[in-house]
N, C-alpha and C positions, 0 to 999 in steps of 0.2 A: 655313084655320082651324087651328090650334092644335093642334087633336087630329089633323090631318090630319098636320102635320109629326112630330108624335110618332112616328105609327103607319106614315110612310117610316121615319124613324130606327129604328126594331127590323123592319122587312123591310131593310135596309141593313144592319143587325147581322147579321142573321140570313144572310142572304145571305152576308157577310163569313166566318160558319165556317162554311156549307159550302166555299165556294171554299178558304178555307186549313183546311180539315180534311182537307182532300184532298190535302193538299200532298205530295209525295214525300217530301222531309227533313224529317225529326223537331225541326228547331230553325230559329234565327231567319234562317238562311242564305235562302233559298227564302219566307221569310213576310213579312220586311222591309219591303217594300212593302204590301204588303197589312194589316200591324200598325200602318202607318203613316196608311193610307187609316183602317182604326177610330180612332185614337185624333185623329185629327182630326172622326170623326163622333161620337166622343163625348165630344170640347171642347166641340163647338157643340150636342149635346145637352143636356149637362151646364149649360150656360149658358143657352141656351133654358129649361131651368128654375129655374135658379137666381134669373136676374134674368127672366124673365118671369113665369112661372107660382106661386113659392113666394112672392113678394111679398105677389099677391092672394089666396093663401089664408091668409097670415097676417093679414091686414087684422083678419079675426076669427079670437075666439081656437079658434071649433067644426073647425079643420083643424091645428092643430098636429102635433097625433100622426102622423095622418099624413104631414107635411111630416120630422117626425123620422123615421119610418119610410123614407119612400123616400131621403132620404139617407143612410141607413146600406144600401139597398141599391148608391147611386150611388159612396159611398167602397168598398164590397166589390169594384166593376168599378176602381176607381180605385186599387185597391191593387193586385191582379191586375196592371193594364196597365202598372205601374209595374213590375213585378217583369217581366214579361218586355221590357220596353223598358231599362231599366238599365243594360246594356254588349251593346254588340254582337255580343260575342262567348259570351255568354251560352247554354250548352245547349251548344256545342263539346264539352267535354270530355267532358256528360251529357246527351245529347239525351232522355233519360227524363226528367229535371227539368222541363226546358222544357215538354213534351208534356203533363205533371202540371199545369204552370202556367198551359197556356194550355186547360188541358179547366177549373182552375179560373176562367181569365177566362168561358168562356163560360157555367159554371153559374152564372157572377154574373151578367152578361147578361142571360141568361134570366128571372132571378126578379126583378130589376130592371125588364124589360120587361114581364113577369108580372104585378106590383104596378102597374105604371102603367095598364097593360089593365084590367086589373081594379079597382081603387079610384080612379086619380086619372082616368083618359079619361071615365069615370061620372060622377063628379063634375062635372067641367068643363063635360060636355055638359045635366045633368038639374038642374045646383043654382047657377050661376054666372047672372048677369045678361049678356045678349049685348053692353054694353059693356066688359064686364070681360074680356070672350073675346075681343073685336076687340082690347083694349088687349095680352091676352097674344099674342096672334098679332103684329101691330105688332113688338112687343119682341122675339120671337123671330128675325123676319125681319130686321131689324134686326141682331141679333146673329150671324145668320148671314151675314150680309154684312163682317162682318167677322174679320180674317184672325186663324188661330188662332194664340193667343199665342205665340211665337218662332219665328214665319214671317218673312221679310224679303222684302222686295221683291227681285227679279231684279238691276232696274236698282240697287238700293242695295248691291249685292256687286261 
């Protein structure tokens, strides 16, 4: 179900900064991997609702708001991950920058996972038609199957 894959996706998050909050070095050296493991779970979260879930609540006009709402928490994560992914070399010089940057990706995280726990998991389970929740599951699955955008195949290198 739908809500199921959600609610991996932020124990996955969640998961993802304790492991790198723990990390010894303050900057992208040491987190690389593990920044990389997030921002591939939150391609295919971000997508799982983009074209799954925010379709069928625009169908009508009673979810707007909140479809505006949790995308403006989804660009605050999507801004964050962007500022610490940007150059790799990023935080070298200021590893307090970084460490600033990435305590801001996970307050975005958090209230983004916040708001979906709370307003749209509610939603989907108490006010949605179970065709409408097998079609968003469908779509999500779906697009998790497929490889996050400027991935390449092995054999195609």
């Amino acid at each position: 179900m739908i809500t199921d894959l959600l609610i991996a996706d932020h124990q996955a998050g969640t998961d993802f900064f304790s492991l790198a909050g723990n990390s010894v070095l303050p900057a992208r050296a040491e987190r690389a991997g593990q920044l990389d493991f997030f921002r591939t779970l939150w391609t295919r979260h971000r997508a799982a609702l983009d074209r799954a879930v925010f379709p069928v609540l625009l169908q009508g006009a009673a979810h707007d708001d909140l479809v505006v709402a949790l995308r403006g928490y989804l660009d605050a994560v999507d801004t964050h991950l962007d500022r610490l992914s940007r150059d790799p070399d990023y935080g070298a010089a200021a590893p307090d920058d970084w460490l600033t940057d990435f305590e801001r990706l996970k307050d975005a995280f958090d209230a983004a996972a916040e708001a979906e726990t709370t307003d749209l998991i509610p939603l989907i389970l108490n006010s949605l038609r179970p065709d409408q929740v097998a079609a968003m599951t469908r779509e999500a699955v779906a697009r998790r199957a497929e490889p996050p955008a400027g991935a390449t195949d092995a054999a195609d290198a």
